[in-house]
SEDOSE-502425 format. One line per field, with one value per residue (C-alpha): residue number from 1; x, y, z. Coordinates in steps of 0.2 Angstrom, whole numbers, plus 5000, padded with zeros to 4 digits. Each point is the difference from the previous one (the first is absolute). Layout:
# SEDOSE-502425
resi	[NUM	...]
c1	[X	...]
c2	[Y	...]
c3	[Z	...]
END
This chain:
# SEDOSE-502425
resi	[1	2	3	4	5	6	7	8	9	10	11	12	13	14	15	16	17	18	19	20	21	22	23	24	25	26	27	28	29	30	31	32	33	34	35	36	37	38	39	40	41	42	43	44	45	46	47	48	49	50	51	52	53	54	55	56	57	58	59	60	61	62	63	64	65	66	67	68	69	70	71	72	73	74	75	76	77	78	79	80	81	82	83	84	85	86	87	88	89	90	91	92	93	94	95	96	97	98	99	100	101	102	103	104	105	106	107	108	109	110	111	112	113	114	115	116	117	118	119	120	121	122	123	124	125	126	127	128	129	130	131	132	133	134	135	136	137	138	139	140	141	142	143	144	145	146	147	148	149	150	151	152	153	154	155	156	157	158	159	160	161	162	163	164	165	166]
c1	[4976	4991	5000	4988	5008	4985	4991	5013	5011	4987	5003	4986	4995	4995	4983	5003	4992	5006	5004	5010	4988	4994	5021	5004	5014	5014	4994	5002	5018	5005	4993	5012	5015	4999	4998	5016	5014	4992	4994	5021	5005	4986	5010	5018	4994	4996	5014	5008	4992	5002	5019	5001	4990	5008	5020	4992	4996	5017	5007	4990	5005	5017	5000	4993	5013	5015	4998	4992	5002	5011	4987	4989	4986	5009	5000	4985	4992	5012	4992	4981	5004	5008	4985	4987	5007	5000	4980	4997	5008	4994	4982	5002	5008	4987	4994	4979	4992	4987	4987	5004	4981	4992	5015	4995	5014	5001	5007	4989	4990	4983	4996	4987	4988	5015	5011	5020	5005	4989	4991	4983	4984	4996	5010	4987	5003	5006	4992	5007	5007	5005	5009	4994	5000	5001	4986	5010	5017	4997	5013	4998	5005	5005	5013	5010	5019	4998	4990	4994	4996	5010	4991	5000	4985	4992	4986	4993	4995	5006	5014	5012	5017	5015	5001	5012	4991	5009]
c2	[5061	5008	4989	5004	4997	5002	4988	4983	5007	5000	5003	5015	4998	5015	4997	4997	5014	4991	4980	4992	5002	5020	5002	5004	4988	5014	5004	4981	4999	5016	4991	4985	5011	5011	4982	4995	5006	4996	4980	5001	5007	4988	4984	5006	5003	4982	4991	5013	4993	4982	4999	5010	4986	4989	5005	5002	4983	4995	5013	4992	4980	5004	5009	4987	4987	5011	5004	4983	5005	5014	5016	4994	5011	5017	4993	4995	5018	5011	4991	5001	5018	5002	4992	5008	5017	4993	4995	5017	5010	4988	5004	5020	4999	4988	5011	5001	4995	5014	4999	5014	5000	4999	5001	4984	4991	4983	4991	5002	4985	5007	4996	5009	4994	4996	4987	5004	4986	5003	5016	4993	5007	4980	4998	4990	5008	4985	4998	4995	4985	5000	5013	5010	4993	5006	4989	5008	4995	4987	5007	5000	5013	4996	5012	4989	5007	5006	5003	4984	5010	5012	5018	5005	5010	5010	4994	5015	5007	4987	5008	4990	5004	4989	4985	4989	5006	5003]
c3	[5114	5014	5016	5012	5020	5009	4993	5002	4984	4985	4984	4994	4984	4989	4993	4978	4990	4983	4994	4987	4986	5004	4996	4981	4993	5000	5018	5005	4994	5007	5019	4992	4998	5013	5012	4992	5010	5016	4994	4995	5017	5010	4989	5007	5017	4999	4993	5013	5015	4995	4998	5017	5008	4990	5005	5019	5001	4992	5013	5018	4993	4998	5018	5006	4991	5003	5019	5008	5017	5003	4997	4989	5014	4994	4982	4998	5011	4988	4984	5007	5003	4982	4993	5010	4994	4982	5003	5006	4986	4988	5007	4997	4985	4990	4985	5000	4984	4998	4986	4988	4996	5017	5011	5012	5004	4989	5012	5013	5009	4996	4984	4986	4987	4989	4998	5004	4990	4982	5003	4997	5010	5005	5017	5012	5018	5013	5018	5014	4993	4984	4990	4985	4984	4982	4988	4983	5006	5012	5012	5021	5008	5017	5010	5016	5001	4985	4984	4991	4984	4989	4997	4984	4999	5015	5009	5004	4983	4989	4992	4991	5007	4994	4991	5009	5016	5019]
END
């Protein structure tokens, strides 16, 4: 995923020369396969972050039960400092989710012509304020903290990528 600094971190997207159906079947499950590991690697690196949150949370309440008075400050600054480390590694070592047809990024806040969700061309662009909106699958996809929508296919060129989506 290239960002682009200069320009208040943008995501480039690589202009598609092919879509979903310009791809024979054997080429389309090869683009599933070779997807594979990273959707696995992207599903661990979430469960991953969750229980680290999780046991951080667990971590500051009991700081905070355990030491009522007496240096509950330092606690409190070594756990923000534990966990700001934990954000900042867990930042760098999010896997991308590249399209091994196009190679957009699938996650990516820009979104194509295609739906993420059921790969179908019929994705309605949303304005300013409402969000775009599949008519075959019925599915919103709004982004606030974090994805309201599971990819399963890429928006870009419409390539279907994993069944149980990421």
């Amino acid at each position: 995923m290239a960002k682009n600094f200069d320009s208040g971190f943008t995501e480039r997207l690589i202009p598609v020369a092919r879509f979903a159906g310009d791809y024979s079947p054997e080429e389309r499950h090869h683009f599933r396969e070779i997807f594979r590991p990273k959707a696995e690697q992207y599903r661990r690196y979430s469960r991953r972050t969750l229980i680290i949150g999780a046991v951080a949370f667990v971590a500051w309440i009991a700081a905070i039960q355990i030491f009522p008075r007496a240096g509950l400050g330092w606690v409190c600054g070594v756990l923000f400092i534990a966990l700001l480390g934990l954000v900042i590694l867990s930042w760098f070592s999010q896997p991308l989710l590249k399209c091994p047809a196009c190679h957009n990024s699938v996650d990516s806040p820009k979104l194509g012509r295609y739906c993420p969700e059921c790969g179908s061309g019929e994705l309605k662009p949303g304005s300013w304020w409402r969000s775009p909106s599949c008519t075959a699958c019925g599915k919103r996809m709004y982004r606030q903290k974090s994805r309201g929508y599971t990819i399963r296919a890429c928006t870009h060129c419409g390539v279907l990528l994993d069944d149980n989506g990421v």
